[in-house]
N, C-alpha and C positions, 0 to 999 in steps of 0.2 A: 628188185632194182636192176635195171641193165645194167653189161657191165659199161664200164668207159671207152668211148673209143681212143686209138694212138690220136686224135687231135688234141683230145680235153686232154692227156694226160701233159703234153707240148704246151699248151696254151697257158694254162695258168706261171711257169715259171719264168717264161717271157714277160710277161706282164709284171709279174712282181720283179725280175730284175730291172726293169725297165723305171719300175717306182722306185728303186734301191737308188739305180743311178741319178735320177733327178733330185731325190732328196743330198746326196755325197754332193754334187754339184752346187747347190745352194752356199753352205759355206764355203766352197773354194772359190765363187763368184765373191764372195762377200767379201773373203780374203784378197783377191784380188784387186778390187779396187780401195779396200782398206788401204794398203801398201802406196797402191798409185796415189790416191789423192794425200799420204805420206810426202810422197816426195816431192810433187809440187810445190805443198807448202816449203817443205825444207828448200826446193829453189828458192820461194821467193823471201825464204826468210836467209838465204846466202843476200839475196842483193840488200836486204832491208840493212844486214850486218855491216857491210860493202858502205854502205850510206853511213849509217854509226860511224865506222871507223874513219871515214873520211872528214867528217862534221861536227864528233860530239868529242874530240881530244880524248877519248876511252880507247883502251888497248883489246889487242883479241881476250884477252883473262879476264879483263874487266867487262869486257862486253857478255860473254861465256858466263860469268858472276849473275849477272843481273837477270841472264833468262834463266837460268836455273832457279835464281831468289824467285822469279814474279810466278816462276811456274808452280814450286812450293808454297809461294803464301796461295794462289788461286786455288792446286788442293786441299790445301788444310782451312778454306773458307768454305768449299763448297760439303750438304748433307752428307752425312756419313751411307749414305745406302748410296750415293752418287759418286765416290770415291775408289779408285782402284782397292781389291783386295791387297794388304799389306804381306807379302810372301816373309820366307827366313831372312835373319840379320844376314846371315851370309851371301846371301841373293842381293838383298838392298843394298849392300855396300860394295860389291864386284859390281853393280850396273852403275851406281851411281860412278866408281872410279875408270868404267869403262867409257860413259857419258863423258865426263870431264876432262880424257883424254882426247877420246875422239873430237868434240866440237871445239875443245881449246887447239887443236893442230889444227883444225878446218879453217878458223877463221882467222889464225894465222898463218896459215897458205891463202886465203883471200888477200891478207895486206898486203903480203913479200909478193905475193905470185899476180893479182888481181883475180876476180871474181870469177872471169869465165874460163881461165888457167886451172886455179886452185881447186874450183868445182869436179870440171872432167877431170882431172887427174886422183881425185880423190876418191869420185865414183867410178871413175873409168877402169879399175883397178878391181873393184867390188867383186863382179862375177866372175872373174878368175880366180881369186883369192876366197873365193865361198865356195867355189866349185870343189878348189883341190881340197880346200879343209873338210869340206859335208865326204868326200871320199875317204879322204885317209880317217878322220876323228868318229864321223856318226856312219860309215857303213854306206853311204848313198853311192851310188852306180854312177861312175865316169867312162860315157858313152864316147865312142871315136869321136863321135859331132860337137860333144861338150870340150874333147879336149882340143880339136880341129881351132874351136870359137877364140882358143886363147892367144894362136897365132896373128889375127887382123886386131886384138885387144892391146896388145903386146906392142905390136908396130903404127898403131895408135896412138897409146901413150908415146912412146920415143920421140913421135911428132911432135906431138903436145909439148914434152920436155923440150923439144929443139927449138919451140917457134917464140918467137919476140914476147915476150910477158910485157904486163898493162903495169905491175909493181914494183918496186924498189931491189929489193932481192929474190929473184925464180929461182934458184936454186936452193935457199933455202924455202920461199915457199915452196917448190916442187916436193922436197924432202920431209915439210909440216904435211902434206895432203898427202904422201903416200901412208906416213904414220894414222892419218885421221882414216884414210880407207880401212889400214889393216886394224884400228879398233871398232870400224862401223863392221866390217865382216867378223870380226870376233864376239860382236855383240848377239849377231845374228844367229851365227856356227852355236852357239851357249843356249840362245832361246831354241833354239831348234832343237837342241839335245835334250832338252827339260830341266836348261837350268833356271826357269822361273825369273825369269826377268822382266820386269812390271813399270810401269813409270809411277812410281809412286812418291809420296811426298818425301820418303825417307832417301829413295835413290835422287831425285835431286837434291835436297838437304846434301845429302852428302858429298854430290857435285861443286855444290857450293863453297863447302867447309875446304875440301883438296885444293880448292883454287882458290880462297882470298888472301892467302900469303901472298902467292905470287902476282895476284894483281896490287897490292899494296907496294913490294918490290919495282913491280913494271911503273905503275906513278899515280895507284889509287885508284875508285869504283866512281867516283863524283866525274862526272861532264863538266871539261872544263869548257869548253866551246859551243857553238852553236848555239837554237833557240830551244829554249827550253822545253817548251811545248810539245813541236815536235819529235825533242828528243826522248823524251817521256813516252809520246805517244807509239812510235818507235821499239822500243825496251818491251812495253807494254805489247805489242805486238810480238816481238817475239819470242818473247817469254810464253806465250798463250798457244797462238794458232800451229809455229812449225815447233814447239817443244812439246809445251803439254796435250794439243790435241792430237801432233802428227804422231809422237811416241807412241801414245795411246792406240792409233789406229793404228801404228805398225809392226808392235807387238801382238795386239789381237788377231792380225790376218797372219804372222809366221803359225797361227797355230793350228792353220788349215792348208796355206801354201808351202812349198818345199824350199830349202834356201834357196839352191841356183836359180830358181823362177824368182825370187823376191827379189833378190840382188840384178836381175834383170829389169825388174821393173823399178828399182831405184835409180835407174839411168833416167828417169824420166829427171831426175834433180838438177844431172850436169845442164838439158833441152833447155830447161826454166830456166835455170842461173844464163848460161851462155845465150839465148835472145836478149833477156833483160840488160845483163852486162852493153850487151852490142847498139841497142835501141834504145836505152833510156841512159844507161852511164857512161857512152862515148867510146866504151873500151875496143879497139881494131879487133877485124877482123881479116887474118892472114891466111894465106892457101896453106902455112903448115899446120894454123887451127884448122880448118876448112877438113884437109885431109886427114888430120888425126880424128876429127869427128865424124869423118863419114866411114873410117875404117873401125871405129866403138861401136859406130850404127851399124855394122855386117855384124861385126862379134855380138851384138843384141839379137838382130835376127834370127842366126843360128842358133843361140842358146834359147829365144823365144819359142824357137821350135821344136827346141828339147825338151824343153819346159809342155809344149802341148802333149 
């Protein structure tokens, strides 16, 4: 047997790294748009909410009630081999209390603040607040450019906070959507670190259960207005596509993407909510929105790039 020459011995570990990398890229592809088309939905189920609130006399708790209920009865209808793996009690009941927090402050920063207010401000917040946390909590490397991103993030929001709100009370919505951020980034920081957070029918269940006090207090779960149809259909939707399928796919792709990259691409949420807001539910649009969104969009950038 000859011996080998220095080509063939080069040759074959390029090749195989080369297959190594293609296969690793497969699920962070996957992951990545798992997350995106996450947030979308979650924009357009901020407006679908935005609509509720305005039509169906349900409050943010009662609204928050209903999509966690339709989302738990849809899992516990569908095949058991088609159902999220059910993780520890202790898992199901920190996601469900993490859930309950976060969307009950989200959509009541929609009411106080309006839809394309509450939105940005809620995710606007996100990849800063998941940056510093994956640093300090899980060890992840805070690169000069990730912490450079937080300065045009920072004076971003400020805008946001300064500029005319569409809702009744900005200041207390502003204050519900920074709470709804820093539980949507503690949701994230937790799955990231392996703490097994599922959307399963027990962590809504238990979404449910935290919050129907409080909406019985606020003025009950029943629609007192609007057409009934719609408002069903409505509920029904949100309950489905941005709870139980968007959860689904955006805890599946944290488990191949890194936080900061995730949380960057949940900015795609504020995009959705804030067109739709402006185009279909009449809400202005101001140069201090204007400019807090185009200074979120640099802070995306930057960390997009970090992220590459």
């Amino acid at each position: 047997m000859p011996p080998a020459r220095p080509a063939d011995l080069i040759q074959y570990p390029i090749v195989e790294n080369r297959r190594m990398t293609t296969h690793a890229a497969v699920p962070f592809r996957h992951g990545l748009l798992s997350i995106s088309a996450a947030a979308v939905a979650w924009g357009v189920g901020g407006a679908v909410a935005a609509l509720l609130l305005r039509t169906s006399g349900l409050g943010p708790v009662a609204v928050c009630c209903w999509r966690f209920g339709v989302a738990a009865l849809c899992l516990a209808l569908l095949p058991a081999g088609a159902r999220e793996a059910a993780g520890p009690r202790r898992a199901t009941v920190l996601t469900g209390l993490g859930l309950a927090v976060s969307q009950c402050a989200y959509f009541g920063s929609v009411q106080y603040a309006g839809l394309g207010l509450g939105t940005l401000v809620t995710i606007g917040a996100g990849p800063v607040l998941t940056s510093l946390g994956a640093h300090l909590l899980l060890g992840e490397r805070l690169t000069a450019r990730a912490a450079a991103a937080a300065v045009p993030a920072l004076g971003g929001l400020a805008l946001l906070v300064a500029a005319p709100a569409a809702g009744p009370r900005p200041a207390l919505g502003v204050a519900l959507a920074v709470l709804a951020g820093a539980g949507q980034s503690g949701l994230t920081l937790w799955a990231r670190g392996g703490g097994s957070a599922r959307a399963t029918t027990g962590a809504f269940t238990t979404g449910l259960l935290c919050l129907l006090p409080t909406a019985f207090v606020e003025g009950g779960v029943l629609p007192a207005a609007g057409d009934p149809v719609l408002t069903a259909g409505a509920l029904l939707f949100l309950g489905t596509v941005p709870t139980l399928l968007a959860y689904r796919w955006y805890f599946a792709g944290l488990a191949a993407v890194p936080g900061t990259t995730a949380s960057v691409l949940v900015l795609l949420e504020p995009a959705t909510a804030a067109l739709i807001a402006v185009a279909l539910l009449g809400e202005p649009l101001t140069p201090a929105l204007a400019a807090g969104s185009a200074l979120l969009l640099a802070a995306i950038a930057a960390l997009a790039r970090e992220g590459g």
